[in-house]
C-alpha positions in Angstrom: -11.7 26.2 -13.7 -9.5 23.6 -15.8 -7.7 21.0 -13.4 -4.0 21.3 -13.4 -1.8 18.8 -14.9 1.9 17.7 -15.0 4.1 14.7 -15.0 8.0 14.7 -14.5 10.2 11.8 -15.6 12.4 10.5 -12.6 15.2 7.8 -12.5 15.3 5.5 -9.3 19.4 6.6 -7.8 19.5 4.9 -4.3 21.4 1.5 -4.9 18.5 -0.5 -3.1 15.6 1.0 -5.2 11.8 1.7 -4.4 12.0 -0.3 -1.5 9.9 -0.5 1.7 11.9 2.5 3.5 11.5 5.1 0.3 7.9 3.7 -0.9 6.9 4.6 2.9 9.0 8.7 2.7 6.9 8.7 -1.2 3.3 7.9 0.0 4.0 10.5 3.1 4.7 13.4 1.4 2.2 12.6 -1.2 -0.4 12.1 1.3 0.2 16.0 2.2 -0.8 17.3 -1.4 -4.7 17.2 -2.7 -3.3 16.2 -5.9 -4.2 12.7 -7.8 -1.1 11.4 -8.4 0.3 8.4 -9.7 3.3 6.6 -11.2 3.6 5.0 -14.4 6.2 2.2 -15.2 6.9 0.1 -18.5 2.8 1.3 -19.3 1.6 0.3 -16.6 0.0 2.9 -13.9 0.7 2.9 -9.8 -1.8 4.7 -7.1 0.9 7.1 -6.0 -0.9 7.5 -2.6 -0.9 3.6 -1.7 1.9 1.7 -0.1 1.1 -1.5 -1.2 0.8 -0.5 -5.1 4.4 1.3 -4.7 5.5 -2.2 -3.4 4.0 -3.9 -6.6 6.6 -1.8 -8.3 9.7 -3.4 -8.4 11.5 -0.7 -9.1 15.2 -1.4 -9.3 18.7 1.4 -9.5 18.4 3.0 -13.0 14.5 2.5 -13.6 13.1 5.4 -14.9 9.4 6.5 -14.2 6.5 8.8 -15.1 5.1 10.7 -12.1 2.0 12.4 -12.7 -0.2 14.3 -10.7 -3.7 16.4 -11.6 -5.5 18.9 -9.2 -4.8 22.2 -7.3 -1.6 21.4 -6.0 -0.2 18.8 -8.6 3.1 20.9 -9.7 4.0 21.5 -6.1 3.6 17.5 -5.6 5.3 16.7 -8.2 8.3 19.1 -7.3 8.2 17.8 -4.2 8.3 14.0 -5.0 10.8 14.4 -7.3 12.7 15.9 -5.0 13.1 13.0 -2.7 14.3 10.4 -6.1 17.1 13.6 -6.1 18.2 13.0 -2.8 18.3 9.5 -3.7 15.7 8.9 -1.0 18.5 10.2 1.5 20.1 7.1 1.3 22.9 8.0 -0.8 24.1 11.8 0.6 23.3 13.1 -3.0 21.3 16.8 -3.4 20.0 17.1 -7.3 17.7 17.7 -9.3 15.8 14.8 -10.4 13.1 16.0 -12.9 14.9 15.1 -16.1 11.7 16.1 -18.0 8.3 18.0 -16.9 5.5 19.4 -18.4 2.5 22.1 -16.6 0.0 22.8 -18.8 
């Protein structure tokens, strides 16, 4: 069986950015999925499923990123994650949808 695939494109809303608090609520719920996943910023590509490369980030308000996932589970990660740069981390009182772009295949 082929391994799944995806990515969605995600802008960083909370006024703070990818800080300690939102890296932590990020590697949690990735933890939960089988899924690889990782981030990709400016070219360069993050272990989704590590703290400390989230914090190597520096991800700032507006930043936009590539989150990508491969395995069983990787579109429901990726919904998922996505999800949470929507709710601006829940530090902002916002509910949308944050996958400006996705591709399954």
């Amino acid at each position: 069986m082929a391994e799944h695939r995806t990515f969605r494109v995600v802008t960083v809303r909370n006024p703070q950015g990818l800080h300690a608090r939102p890296a932590d609520m990020f590697v949690r719920l990735a933890l939960q999925f089988a899924a690889h996943i990782e981030i990709v910023k400016d070219g360069e590509q993050f272990d989704g499923k590590s703290i400390l490369s989230l914090m190597t980030l520096a991800a700032e308000q507006g930043t936009e990123l590539v989150l990508r996932a491969r395995g069983p589970d990787a579109v429901a990660a990726l919904d998922a994650l996505a999800e949470l740069f929507g709710r601006g981390f829940d530090e902002m009182g916002i509910i949308e949808p944050a996958n400006d772009q996705s591709s399954d295949g």
